[in-house]
C-alpha positions, 0 to 999 in steps of 0.5 A, a space after each residue: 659364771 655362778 649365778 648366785 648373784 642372780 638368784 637361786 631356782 628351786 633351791 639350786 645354784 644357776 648359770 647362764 646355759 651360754 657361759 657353760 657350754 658356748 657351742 649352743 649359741 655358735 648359730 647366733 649373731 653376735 648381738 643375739 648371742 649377748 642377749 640370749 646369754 643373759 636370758 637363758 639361766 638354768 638350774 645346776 646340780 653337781 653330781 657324785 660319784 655312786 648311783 643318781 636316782 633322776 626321779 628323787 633327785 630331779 622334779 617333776 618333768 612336766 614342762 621340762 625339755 631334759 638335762 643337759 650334761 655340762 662335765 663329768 661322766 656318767 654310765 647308764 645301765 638298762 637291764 632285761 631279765 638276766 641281760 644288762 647293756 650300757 651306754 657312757 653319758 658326758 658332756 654335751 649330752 642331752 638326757 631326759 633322764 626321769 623315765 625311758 618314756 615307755 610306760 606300758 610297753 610289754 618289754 620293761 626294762 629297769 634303768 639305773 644311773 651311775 656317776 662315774 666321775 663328779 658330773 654337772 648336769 643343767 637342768 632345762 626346765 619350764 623357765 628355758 624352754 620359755 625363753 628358749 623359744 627366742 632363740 631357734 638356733 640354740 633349740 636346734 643345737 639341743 636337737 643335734 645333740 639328743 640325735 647325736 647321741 642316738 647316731 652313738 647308740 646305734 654304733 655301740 649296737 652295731 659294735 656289740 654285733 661284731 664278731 670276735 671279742 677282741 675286735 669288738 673291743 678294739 673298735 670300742 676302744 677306738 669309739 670311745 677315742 672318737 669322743 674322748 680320746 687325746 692324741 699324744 706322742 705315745 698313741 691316743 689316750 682314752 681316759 676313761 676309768 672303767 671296769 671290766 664288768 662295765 666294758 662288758 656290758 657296752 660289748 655284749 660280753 663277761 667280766 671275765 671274757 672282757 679281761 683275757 681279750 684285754 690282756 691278749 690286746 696289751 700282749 700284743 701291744 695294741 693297746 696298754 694301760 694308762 697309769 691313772 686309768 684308761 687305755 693308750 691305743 697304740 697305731 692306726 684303727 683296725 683295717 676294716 674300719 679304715 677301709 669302711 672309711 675310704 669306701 664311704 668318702 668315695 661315696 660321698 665324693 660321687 655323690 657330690 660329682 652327681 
C-alpha cells in the first residue's frame, strides 16, 4: 500500500518494505511477519528513465544501510581511463549507491548511473536499520541479496573472459535469462532493451563488434529480436555450459554421498 495515509519521511511517499517486496519477510512466522510488516516503512522514490546522480538525489548516507530496488531496471557504468564495464541493477538488488566506498584507493574509477526503464527504489535509512534490528531474518535476506549480486558480478567477470565474442554473447544472453527471462512457446524471452554500445560494455567488446556477432547469432537462428526490444533465445544453452552443469551436480551429488 502507499503509505501517504501514514505520513511522509523526508518529503517522500513510504510504504511498508513487506508489502513491497514479501520475499523478505518469508523467514518470519506468521505473527512476526504481521508486526514486522507494520513497522518496517521506508522512504520510496520513483526514478526516470536518464542519468540518476545518487549523491544529489538521495541524502547523506550516513546511518543508512543502502537502497533497495523495489521494480524497474537500471545499468551502472564504471569507467577507468579509456576503459568502461557495465553492470545491469533490478529488482531485488541491494545498492549502496552514494559512493564506491573506495575513497583513497590509487585506482579511481568514475561511476555513473543510468535508468533504463522508470524504476523504484526504498530507500533504508536510519529509521529501518532501527526497527530492523527486531527482525534477523529480514536483515539476513538483505545480506543474501547484496552477496547474490556480487555471485552475479563475478559471472559477468568471468563471461567477459570467455573467448569468442559471440559465445561470450550467447552465454550473456543466457545470464541474463537466468534472471529475467520468460519461457515461452517460441523459446525464452529476455526483455531487456539494450544498446549495442551497453551490450559491449557488459562483454568487454565494441559497438560495432557486438553488432556483427548479433547479427552472425540471428542468422544463424540462435537468437531473434523481440518486437518491442530484447532477445528470444531459441534451443538449449550452449554445450559447454550445460556439460559444466552436469559436472557440478555430479559434484555435489558425491559430496552428499561423503
Amino acid at each position: 500500500m502507499n503509505a501517504r495515509g501514514q505520513g511522509l519521511f523526508e518529503g517522500r511517499p513510504a510504504i511498508r518494505l513487506l508489502d513491497a517486496d514479501p520475499d523478505l519477510g518469508q523467514g518470519l512466522d506468521a505473527r512476526t511477519a504481521e508486526e514486522a510488516r507494520a513497522r518496517l516503512v521506508v522512504p520510496v522514490e520513483t526514478l526516470p528513465p536518464g542519468i540518476w546522480d545518487p549523491q544529489s538525489a538521495l541524502q547523506d548516507p550516513t546511518g543508512k544501510l543502502g537502497v533497495l530496488v523495489l521494480e524497474g531496471l537500471m545499468v551502472r557504468d564504471v569507467a577507468i581511463v579509456r576503459s568502461s564495464c557495465a553492470e545491469l541493477v533490478g529488482r531485488g538488488d541491494v545498492l549502496h549507491p552514494w559512493n564506491d566506498l573506495r575513497d583513497g584507493a590509487p585506482v579511481q574509477a568514475e561511476v555513473e548511473w543510468r535508468v533504463l526503464e522508470p524504476t523504484r527504489v526504498a530507500l533504508l535509512d536510519d529509521r529501518f536499520v532501527k526497527a530492523g534490528g527486531m527482525y534477523p531474518e529480514v536483515i539476513a535476506a538483505l545480506v543474501l541479496r547484496a552477496v547474490a549480486r556480487s555471485q552475479a558480478l563475478a559471472v559477468s567477470l568471468a563471461i567477459s573472459c570467455l573467448t569468442g565474442l559471440k559465445f561470450r554473447l550467447l552465454v550473456l544472453l543466457w545470464h541474463l535469462a537466468d534472471r529475467w527471462g520468460r519461457v515461452g512457446t517460441g523459446g525464452v524471452s529476455v526483455p531487456l532493451v539494450l544498446t549495442h554500445g551497453m551490450v559491449g560494455r557488459l562483454v568487454g567488446a565494441s559497438r560495432p563488434s557486438v553488432s556483427s556477432a548479433l547479427k552472425q547469432l540471428e542468422n544463424e537462428g540462435v537468437i531473434s529480436k523481440r518486437p518491442c526490444g530484447g532477445w528470444v533465445l531459441h534451443g538449449e544453452p550452449p554445450e559447454d555450459l550445460m556439460r559444466l552443469a552436469d559436472r557440478r551436480g555430479a559434484a555435489t551429488a558425491v559430496h552428499g554421498l561423503s
